[in-house]
C-alpha atoms as a printed R data frame, in Angstrom:
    type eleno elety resid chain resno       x       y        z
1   ATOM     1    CA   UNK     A     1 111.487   7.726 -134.360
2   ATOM     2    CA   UNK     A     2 110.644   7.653 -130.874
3   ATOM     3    CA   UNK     A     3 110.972   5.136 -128.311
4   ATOM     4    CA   UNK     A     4 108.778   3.993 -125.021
5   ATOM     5    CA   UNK     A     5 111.243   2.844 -122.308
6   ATOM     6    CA   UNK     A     6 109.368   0.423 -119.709
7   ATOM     7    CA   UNK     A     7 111.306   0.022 -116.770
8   ATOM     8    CA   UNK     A     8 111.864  -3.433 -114.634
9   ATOM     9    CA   UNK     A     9 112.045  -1.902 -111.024
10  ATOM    10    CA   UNK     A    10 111.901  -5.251 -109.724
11  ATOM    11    CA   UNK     A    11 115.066  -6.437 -111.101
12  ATOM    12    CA   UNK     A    12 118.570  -4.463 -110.595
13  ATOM    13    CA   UNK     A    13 119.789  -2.617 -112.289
14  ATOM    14    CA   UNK     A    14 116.254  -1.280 -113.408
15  ATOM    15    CA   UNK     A    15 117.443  -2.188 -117.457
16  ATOM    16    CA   UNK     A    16 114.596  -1.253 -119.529
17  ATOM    17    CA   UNK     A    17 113.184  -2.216 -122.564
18  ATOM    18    CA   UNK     A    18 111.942  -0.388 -125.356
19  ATOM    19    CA   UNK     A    19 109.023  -0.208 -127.742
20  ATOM    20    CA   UNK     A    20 109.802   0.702 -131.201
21  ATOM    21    CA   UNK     A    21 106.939   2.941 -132.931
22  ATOM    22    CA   UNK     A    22 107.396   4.823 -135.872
23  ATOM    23    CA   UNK     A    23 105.745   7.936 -134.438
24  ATOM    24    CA   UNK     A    24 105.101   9.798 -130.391
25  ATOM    25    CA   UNK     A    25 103.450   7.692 -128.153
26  ATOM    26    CA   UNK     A    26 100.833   9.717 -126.679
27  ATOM    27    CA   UNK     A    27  99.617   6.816 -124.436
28  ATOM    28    CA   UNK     A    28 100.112   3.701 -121.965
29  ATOM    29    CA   UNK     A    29  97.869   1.390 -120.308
30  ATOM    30    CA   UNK     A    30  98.920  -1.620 -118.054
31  ATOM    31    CA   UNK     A    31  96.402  -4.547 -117.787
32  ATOM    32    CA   UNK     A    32  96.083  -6.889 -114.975
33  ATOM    33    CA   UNK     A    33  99.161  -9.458 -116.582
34  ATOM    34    CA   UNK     A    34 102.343  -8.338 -117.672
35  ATOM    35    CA   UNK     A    35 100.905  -6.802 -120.630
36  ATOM    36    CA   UNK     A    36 101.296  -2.897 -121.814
37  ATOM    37    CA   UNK     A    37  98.939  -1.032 -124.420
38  ATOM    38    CA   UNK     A    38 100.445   1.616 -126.218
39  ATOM    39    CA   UNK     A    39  99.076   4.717 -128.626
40  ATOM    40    CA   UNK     A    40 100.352   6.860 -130.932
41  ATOM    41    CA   UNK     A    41 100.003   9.563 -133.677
42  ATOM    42    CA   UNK     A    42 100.587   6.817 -136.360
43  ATOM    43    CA   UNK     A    43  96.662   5.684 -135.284
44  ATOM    44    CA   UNK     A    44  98.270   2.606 -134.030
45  ATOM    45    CA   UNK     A    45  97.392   0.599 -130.432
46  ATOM    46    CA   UNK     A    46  99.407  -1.723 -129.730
47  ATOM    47    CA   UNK     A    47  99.276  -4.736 -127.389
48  ATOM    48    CA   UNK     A    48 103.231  -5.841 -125.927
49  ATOM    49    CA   UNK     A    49 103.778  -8.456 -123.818
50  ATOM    50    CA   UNK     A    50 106.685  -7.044 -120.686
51  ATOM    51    CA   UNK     A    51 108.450 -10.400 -121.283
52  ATOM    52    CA   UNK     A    52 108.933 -10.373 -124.988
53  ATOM    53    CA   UNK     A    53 109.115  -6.710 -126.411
54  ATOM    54    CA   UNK     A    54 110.058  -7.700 -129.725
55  ATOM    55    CA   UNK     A    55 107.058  -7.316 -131.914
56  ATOM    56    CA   UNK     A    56 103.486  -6.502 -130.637
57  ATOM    57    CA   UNK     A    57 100.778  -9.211 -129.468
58  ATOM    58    CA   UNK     A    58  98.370  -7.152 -131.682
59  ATOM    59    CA   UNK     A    59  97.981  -4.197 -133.537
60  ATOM    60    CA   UNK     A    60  94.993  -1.980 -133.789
61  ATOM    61    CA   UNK     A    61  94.851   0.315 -136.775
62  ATOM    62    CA   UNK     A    62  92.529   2.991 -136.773
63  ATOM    63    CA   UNK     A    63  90.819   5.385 -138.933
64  ATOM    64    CA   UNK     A    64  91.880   8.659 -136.615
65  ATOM    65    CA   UNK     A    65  94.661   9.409 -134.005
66  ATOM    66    CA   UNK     A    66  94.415   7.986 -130.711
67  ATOM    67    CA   UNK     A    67  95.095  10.852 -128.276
68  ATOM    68    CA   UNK     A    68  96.443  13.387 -130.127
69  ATOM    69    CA   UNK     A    69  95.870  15.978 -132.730
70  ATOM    70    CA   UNK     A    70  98.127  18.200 -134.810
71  ATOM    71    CA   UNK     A    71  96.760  21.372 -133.531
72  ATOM    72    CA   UNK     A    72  96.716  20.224 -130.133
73  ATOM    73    CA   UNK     A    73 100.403  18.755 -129.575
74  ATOM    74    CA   UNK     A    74 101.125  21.341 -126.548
75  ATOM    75    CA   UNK     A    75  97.913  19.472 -124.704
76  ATOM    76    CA   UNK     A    76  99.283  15.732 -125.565
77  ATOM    77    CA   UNK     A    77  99.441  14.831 -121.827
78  ATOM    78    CA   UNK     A    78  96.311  15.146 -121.160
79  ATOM    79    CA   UNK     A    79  95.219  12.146 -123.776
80  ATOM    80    CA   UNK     A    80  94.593   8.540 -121.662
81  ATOM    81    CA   UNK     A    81  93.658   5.713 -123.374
82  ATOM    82    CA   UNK     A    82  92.644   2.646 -120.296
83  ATOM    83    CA   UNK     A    83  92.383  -0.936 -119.942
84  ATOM    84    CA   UNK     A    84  89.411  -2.253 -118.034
85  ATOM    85    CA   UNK     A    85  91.109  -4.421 -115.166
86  ATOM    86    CA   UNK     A    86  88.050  -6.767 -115.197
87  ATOM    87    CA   UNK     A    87  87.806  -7.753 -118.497
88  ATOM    88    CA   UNK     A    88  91.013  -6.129 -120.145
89  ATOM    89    CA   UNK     A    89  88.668  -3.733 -122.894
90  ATOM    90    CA   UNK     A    90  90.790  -1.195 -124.116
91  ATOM    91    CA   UNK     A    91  88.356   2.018 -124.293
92  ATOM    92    CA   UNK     A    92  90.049   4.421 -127.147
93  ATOM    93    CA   UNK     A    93  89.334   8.219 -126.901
94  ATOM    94    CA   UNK     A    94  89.833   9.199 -130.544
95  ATOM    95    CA   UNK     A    95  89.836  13.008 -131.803
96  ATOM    96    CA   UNK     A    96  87.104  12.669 -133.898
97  ATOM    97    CA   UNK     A    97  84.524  12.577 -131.160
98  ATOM    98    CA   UNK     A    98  84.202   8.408 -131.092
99  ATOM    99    CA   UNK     A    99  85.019   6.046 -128.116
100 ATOM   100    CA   UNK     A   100  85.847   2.905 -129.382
101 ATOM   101    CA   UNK     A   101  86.215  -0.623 -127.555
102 ATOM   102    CA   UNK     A   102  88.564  -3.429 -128.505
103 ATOM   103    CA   UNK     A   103  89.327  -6.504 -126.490
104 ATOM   104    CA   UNK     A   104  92.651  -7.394 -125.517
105 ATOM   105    CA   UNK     A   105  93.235  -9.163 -129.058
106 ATOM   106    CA   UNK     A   106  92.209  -6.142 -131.015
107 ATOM   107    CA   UNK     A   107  88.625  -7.484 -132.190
108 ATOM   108    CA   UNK     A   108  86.101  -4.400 -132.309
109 ATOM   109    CA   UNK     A   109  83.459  -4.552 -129.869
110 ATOM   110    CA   UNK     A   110  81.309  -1.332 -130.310
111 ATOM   111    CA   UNK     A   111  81.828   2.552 -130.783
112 ATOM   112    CA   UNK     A   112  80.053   4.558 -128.200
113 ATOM   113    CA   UNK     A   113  77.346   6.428 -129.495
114 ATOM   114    CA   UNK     A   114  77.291  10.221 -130.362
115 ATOM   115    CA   UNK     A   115  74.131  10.961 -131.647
116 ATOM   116    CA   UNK     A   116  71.127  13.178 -129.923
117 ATOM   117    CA   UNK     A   117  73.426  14.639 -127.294
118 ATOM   118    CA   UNK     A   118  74.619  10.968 -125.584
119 ATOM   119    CA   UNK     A   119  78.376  11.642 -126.398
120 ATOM   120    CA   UNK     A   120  80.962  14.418 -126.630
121 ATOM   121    CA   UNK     A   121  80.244  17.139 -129.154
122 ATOM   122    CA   UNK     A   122  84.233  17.366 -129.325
123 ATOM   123    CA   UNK     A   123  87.169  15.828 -129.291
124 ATOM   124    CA   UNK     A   124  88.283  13.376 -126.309
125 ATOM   125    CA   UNK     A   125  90.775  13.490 -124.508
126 ATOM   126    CA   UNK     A   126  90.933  10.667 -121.744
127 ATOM   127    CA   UNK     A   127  88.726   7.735 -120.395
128 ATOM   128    CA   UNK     A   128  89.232   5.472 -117.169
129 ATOM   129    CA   UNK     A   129  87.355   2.985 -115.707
130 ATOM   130    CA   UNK     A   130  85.776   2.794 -112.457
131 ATOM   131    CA   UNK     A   131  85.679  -0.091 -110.136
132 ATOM   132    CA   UNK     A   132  83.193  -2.681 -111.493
133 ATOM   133    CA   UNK     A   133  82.401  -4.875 -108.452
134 ATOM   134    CA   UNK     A   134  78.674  -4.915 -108.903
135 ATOM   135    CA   UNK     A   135  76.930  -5.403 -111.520
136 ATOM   136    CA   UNK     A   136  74.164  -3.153 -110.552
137 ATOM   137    CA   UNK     A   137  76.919   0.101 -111.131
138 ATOM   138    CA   UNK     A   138  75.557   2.907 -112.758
139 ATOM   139    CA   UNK     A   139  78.808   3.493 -114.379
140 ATOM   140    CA   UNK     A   140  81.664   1.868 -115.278
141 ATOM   141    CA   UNK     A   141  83.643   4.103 -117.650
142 ATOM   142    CA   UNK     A   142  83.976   7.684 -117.934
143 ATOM   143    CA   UNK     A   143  85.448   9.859 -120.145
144 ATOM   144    CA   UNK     A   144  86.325  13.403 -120.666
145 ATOM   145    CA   UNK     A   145  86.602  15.802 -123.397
146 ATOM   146    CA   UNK     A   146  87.436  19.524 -124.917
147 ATOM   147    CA   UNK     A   147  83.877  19.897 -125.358
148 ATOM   148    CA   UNK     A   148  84.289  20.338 -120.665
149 ATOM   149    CA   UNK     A   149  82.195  17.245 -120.105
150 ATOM   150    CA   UNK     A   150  82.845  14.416 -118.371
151 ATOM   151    CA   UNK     A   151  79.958  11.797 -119.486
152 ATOM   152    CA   UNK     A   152  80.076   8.171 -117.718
153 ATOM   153    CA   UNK     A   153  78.992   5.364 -119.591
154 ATOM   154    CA   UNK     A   154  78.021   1.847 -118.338
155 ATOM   155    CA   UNK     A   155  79.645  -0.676 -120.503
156 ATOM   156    CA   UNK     A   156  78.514  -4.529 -119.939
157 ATOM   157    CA   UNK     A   157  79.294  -7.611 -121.408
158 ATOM   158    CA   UNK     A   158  76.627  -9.785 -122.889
159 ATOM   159    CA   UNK     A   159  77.204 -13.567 -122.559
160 ATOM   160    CA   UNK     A   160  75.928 -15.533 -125.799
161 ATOM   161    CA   UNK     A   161  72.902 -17.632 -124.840
């Protein structure tokens, strides 16, 4: 089993805390709050809250591993799941080509598409977001991939009429 240590350098002696997950976390994202996203080989995300560490806000299962891929262990730092600081969507690179969005309570919002050349023809490896202070922005998030692209993607949020 391995463990995530997060550190408290605010507080003296620095004690840390740690996040129990059955297999390696490949991944950490902070949001805006006191609130830490986590991925791992066990195709787990999971949402903790820094002040109570004892079981996860949410858990998102998926159907392939976040970050990481048995023949690719060696390149596991390179793998960077990210948290929008706007609107706290947690963009997933998977390694089965897919970039997948979940809010900060683990509903599904979409899977970025793939098909006629508008995604990565292999796996990725990282995304990040940009700063989103217009709305006008081209793009918003980007992500990269083995396939040597970097594609950027404009991700907005529809309000319900």
């Amino acid at each position: 089993m391995y463990n995530l240590s997060v550190c408290n350098p605010s507080t003296p002696p620095y004690p840390s805390q740690r996040l129990l997950k059955p297999d390696t976390v490949r991944s950490t994202a902070f949001t805006t709050k006191d609130i830490v996203v986590s991925g791992s080989d066990d195709r787990t995300v999971k949402v903790w809250d820094l002040k109570n560490m004892r079981s996860p806000l949410t858990t998102i299962n998926t159907d392939s591993s976040i970050n990481s891929d048995s023949h690719v262990c060696l390149f596991a730092y390179l793998f960077r799941l990210s948290v929008s600081p706007v609107n706290n969507i947690v963009a997933l690179p998977h390694d089965n080509r897919h970039i997948r969005l979940f809010d900060i309570s683990g509903v599904r919002l979409t899977r970025l598409p793939r098909r006629n050349g508008q995604g990565h023809q292999r796996m990725v490896c990282s995304t990040a977001w940009g700063e989103e202070t217009s709305a006008k922005a081209c793009c918003n998030l980007f992500s990269c991939g083995f396939d040597k692209r970097v594609l950027g993607w404009q991700v907005r949020e529809e309000k319900d009429k």
